[in-house]
N, C-alpha and C positions, 0 to 999 in steps of 0.2 A: 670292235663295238662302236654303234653311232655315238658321237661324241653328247647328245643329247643324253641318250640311253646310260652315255658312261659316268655324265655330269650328276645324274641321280643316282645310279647304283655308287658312285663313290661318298655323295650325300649322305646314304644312308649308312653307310660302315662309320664314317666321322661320327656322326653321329649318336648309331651303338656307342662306340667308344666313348667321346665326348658329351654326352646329354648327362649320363649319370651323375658326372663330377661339377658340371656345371649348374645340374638342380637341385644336385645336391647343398653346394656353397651358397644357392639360393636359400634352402630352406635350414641351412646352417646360424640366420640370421636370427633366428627364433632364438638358438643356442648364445649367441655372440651377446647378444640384448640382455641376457637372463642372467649372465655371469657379470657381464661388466656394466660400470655406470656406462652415461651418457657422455661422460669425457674420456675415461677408458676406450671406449668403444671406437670415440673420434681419431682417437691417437693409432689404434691399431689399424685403424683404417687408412690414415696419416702414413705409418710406416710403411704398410702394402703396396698404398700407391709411388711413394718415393721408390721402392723395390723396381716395381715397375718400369720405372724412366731409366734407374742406375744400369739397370744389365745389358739393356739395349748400347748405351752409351762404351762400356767398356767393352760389348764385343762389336763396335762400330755397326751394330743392325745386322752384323754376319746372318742371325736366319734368315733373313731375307734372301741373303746373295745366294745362301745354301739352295733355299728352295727354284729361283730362278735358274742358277747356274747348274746346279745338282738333275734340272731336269731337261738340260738344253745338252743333246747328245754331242756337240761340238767340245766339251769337254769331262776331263775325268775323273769321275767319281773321288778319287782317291785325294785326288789333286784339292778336289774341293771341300773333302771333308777336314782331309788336314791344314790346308789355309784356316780353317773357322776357326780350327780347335787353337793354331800357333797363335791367330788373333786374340782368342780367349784369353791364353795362358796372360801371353801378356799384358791385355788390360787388368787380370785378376791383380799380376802382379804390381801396378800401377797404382790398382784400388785399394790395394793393402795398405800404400804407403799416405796416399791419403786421407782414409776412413778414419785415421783420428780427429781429422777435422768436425765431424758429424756432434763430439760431442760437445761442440760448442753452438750448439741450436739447442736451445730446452726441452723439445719436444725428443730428441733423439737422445739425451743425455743418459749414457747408462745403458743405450740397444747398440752401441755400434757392431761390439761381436756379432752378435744376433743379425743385425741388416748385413754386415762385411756376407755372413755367410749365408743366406739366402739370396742377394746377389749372385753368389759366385757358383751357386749350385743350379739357381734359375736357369743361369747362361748355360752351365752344362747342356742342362734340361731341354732346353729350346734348340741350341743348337745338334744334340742329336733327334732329338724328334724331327726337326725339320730335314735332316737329311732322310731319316727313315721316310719320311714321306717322298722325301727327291729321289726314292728308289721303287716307288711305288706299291712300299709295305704299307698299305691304307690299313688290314687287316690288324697288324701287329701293333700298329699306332693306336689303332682301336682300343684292341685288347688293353694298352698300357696307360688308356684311360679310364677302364673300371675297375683297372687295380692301383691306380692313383687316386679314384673316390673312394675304394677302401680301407687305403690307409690314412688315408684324410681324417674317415670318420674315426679312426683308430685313434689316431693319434689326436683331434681333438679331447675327443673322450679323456683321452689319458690325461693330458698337460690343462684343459682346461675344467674338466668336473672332478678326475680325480685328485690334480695336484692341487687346484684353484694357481696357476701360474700365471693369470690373466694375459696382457699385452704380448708378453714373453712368451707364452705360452703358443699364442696366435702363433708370433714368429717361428716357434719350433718347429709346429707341426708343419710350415710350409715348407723349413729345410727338411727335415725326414723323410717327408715325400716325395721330394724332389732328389734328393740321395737314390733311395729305394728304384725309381722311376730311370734314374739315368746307370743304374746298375743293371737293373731287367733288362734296356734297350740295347745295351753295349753287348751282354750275354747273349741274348736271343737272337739280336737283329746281326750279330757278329762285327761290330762297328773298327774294333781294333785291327782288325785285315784291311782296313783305309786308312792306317796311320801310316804316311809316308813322307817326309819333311824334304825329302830329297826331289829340287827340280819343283819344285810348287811357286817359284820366283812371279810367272808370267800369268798363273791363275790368280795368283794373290794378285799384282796390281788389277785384274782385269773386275776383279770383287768389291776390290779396295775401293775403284772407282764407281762401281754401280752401289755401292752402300753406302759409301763417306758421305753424300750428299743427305743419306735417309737420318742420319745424327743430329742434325738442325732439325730434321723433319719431327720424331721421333720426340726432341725436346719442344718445338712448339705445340705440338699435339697436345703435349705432358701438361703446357700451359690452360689451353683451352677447356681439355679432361677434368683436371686435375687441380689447378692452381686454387681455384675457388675455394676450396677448404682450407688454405692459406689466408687468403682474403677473409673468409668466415671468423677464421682463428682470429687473426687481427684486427678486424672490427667490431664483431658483436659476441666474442668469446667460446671458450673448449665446448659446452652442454650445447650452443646451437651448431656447432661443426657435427656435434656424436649424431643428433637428430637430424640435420642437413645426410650425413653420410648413409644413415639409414633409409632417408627419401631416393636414391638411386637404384638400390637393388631392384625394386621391381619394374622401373625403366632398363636395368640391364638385362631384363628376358629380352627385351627385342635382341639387344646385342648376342646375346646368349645364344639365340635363334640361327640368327644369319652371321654368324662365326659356321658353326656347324657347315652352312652354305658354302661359306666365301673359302675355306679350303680345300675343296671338293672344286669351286669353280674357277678358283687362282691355277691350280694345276691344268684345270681345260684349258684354259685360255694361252697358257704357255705352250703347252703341247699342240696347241691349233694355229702359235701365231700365224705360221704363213697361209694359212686355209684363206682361199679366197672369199669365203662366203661370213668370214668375220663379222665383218660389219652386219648384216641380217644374225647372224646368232647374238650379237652384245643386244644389238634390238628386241629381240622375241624374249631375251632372257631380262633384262633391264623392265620390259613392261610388266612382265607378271611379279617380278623384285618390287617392284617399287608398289604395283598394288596390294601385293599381300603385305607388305611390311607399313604403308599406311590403315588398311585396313585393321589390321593386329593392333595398332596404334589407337584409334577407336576402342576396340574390345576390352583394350588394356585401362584404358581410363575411366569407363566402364566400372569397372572392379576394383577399382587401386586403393578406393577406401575400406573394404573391405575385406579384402588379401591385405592389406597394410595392417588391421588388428587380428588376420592369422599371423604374421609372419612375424611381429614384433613383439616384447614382452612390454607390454604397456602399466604393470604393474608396478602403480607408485612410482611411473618413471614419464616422462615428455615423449618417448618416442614414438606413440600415437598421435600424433601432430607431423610427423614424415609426410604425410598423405597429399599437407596440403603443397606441397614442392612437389609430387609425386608425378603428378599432371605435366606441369608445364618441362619438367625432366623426360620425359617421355617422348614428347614432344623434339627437343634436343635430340636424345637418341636416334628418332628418324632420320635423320638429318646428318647425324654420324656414322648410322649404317651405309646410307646413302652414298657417303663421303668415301665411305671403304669399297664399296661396289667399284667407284667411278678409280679408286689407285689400283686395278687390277689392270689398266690402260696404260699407268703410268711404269706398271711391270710390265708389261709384255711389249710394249715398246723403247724399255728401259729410260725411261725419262723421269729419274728422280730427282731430279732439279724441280722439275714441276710441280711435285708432289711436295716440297719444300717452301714454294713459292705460293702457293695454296692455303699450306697449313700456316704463313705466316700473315696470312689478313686474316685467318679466323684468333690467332694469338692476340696479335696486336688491338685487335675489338672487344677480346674478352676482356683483356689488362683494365682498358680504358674502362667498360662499362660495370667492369666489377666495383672498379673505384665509386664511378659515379653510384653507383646501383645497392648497393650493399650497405652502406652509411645510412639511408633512410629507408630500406624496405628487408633488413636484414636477409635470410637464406633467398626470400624468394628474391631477391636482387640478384644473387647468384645464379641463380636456374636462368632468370629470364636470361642473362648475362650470355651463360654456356648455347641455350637454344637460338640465339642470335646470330652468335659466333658460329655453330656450327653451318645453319643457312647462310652466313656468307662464304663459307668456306665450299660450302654445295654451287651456289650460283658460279663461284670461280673455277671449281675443278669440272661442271657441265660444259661452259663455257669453253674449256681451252682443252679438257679433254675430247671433243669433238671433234679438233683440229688433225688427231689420229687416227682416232674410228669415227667415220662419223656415224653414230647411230641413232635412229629415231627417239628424241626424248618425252614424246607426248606430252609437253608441256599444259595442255589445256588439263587432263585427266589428272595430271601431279597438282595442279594449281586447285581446281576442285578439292580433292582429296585431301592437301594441305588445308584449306579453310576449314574444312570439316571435322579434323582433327583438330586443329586450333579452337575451334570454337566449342569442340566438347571438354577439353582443357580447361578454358574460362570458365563453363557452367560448372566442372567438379570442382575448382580452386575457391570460386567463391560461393557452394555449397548451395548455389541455386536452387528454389521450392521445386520439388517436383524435378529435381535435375538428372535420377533417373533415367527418366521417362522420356527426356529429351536428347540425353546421350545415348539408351536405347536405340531412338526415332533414326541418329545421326549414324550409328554400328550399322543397323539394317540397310541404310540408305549408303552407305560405303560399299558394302557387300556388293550389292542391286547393281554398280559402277562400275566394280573392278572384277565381277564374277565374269564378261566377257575374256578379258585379259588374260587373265591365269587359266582358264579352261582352254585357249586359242592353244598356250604354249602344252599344258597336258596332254591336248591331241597331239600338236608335234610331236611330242617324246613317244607316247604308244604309236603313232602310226609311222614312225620313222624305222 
């Protein structure tokens, strides 16, 4: 199949699979807001993301190596499954011995069990999905995503409406699905016919090396992402973190979006490294990326104020006030989808040193500016913080990601489109007369720009 043709028909299987669960967790926030206060809410959101940073960390980023290496015919499937899984065990067993320490931070006081074990079920998680995918079960990866939104909503339902288990409860639900989730894929996908510990010496270092580097990556990211609700917590208190963490979800549709994309396109690219004509595919595909995800960016701010009082229970509570961070978060997000587009470079030419080097000027500006930023303009000190950081994390990974593909980055059309978006941000954050009508004007005038772009590459795909 043309690799164009293949890049969308695999799109759209992630997708099926993966849209459900993810619009779903979107519209779950409705749910989250209506059971818990505003400091509740920050705190579960607190432990999710800490989850987050922990698993990658104990299994040294192994899904990655998984996916790289699991799709690179030079080595063997078996070899690589079991390298992730011996890596796992081990960190799991590492993190056992340290996760007492967790409950000497207040926020975590009392969840260690709870985080110990959605760490350790996550990593299952990721790292057989990610092999399923390195065998080219797109379908079955699919499938094991609408039955992960179903047990989600299950098992919400259960620990949060009917037990009222609040925080805990959160955490549950995400171990049981993640259980359930890596018991389906081991069953179906027959994962235990690659358990083979024997003679994996030479794949494991060759993983080792292409991942170790992504563990700094992975933790500075975590900083950038993530730390600011740290920041929040320790400067301006728990109720403006809960409200601050509800301003994110509807900046994470974009991410939401082009996830779906970028594993559909991380597999192209790996599978195409030695195709000559690379460099023209990251271009054809880079141009219509970048205008549909500015564009959406627009559309998105647009409505943030008013998807913000569906999505949110603003009843007798501040989280109606999200919206005004909603914007310049948005904002941010482009700039982190962007960032992920441009590490699919840093994969398929395996240079994750660079992808490390990267992530550590967007760290290091967040740190600083949170400090500066946060103290006198509370959450939204934050956001500006995160969308700064992430733009200089874009300009450095354009820049030096070039150096291996060089692909056209139309910078004139990005720089437009960038203003455009920015300046419909300003007019929503500070509520502009009339500021409809003028982020209207700016959505239309986005389209009008980057409707060349995306239609160039949709004739490519149908007439290839």
């Amino acid at each position: 199949m043309n690799k164009y043709k293949k890049l969308v028909s695999d799109t759209i299987v992630f997708a099926i699979g993966s849209f459900g669960a993810k619009f779903l967790s979107f519209f779950l926030v409705r749910l989250y807001t209506g059971v818990m206060t505003e400091a509740e809410y920050g705190k579960a959101d607190l432990i999710y993301q800490t989850i987050n940073i922990i698993y990658p960390l104990i299994t040294l980023a192994f899904a990655d190596a998984v996916i790289r290496f699991g799709l690179d015919r030079g080595y063997s499937k078996t070899k690589v499954f079991s390298s992730a899984l011996f890596v796992t065990m081990i960190g799991c067993g590492v993190f056992a011995l340290c996760s007492p320490a967790l409950n000497t931070i207040p926020e975590f006081f009392g969840y260690t069990f709870f985080i110990y074990a959605a760490c350790m079920f996550s990593s299952l998680r990721q790292i057989t999905a990610c092999f399923i995918r390195s065998r080219n079960m797109v379908k079955l990866f699919a499938l094991d995503g609408i039955l992960a939104t179903l047990t989600t909503v299950i098992f919400n339902v259960i620990f949060l409406v009917g037990l009222d288990m609040g925080v805990r409860g959160y955490v549950l639900s995400i171990i049981c699905s993640d259980i359930l989730s890596v018991l389906f894929l081991s069953a179906v996908g027959s994962t235990y016919k690659y358990i083979n510990f024997r003679g994996i010496a030479s794949t494991l270092r060759d993983m080792i090396k292409y991942s170790l580097p992504l563990v700094p990556t992975y933790i500075l990211w975590w900083i950038t992402s993530a730390s600011d609700r740290w920041f929040v917590i320790g400067l301006v208190g728990e109720t403006q973190n809960g409200i601050y963490s509800a301003a994110y979800k509807i900046p994470t549709l974009l991410l939401m979006f082009t996830t779906l994309f970028f594993q559909a396109w991380q597999m192209s690219v790996i599978e195409n490294k030695d195709d000559k004509e690379l460099t023209d595919y990251f271009s054809k595909i880079w141009g219509a990326y970048s205008s549909l995800l500015l564009t959406g960016a627009c559309g998105l701010i647009l409505i943030c104020k008013p998807l913000t009082n569906i999505l949110v229970d603003t009843n007798g509570k501040d989280f109606g006030l999200s919206y005004r961070y909603c914007a310049i978060l948005i904002i941010a997000m482009v700039f982190q989808c962007a960032c992920q587009f441009l590490t699919s470079i840093y994969n398929v030419k395996k240079r994750s040193v660079n992808a490390c080097i990267t992530a550590l000027a967007a760290a290091v500006s967040n740190i600083i500016l949170n400090i500066i930023l946060i103290p006198h303009f509370g959450p939204t000190g934050a956001a500006i913080a995160t969308a700064v950081s992430y733009i200089i994390c874009f300009g450095a990974r354009l820049i030096d990601s070039r150096r291996y593909i060089h692909f056209k980055p139309y910078i004139g059309r990005l720089f437009v489109n960038a203003i455009l978006a920015s300046g419909a941000a300003v007019i929503c954050y500070l509520e502009v007369k009339n500021g409809v009508i003028f982020m209207l004007v700016i959505t239309v005038t986005a389209v009008i720009i980057n409707f060349r772009a995306v239609s160039d590459t949709a004739k490519k795909v149908l007439h290839s």
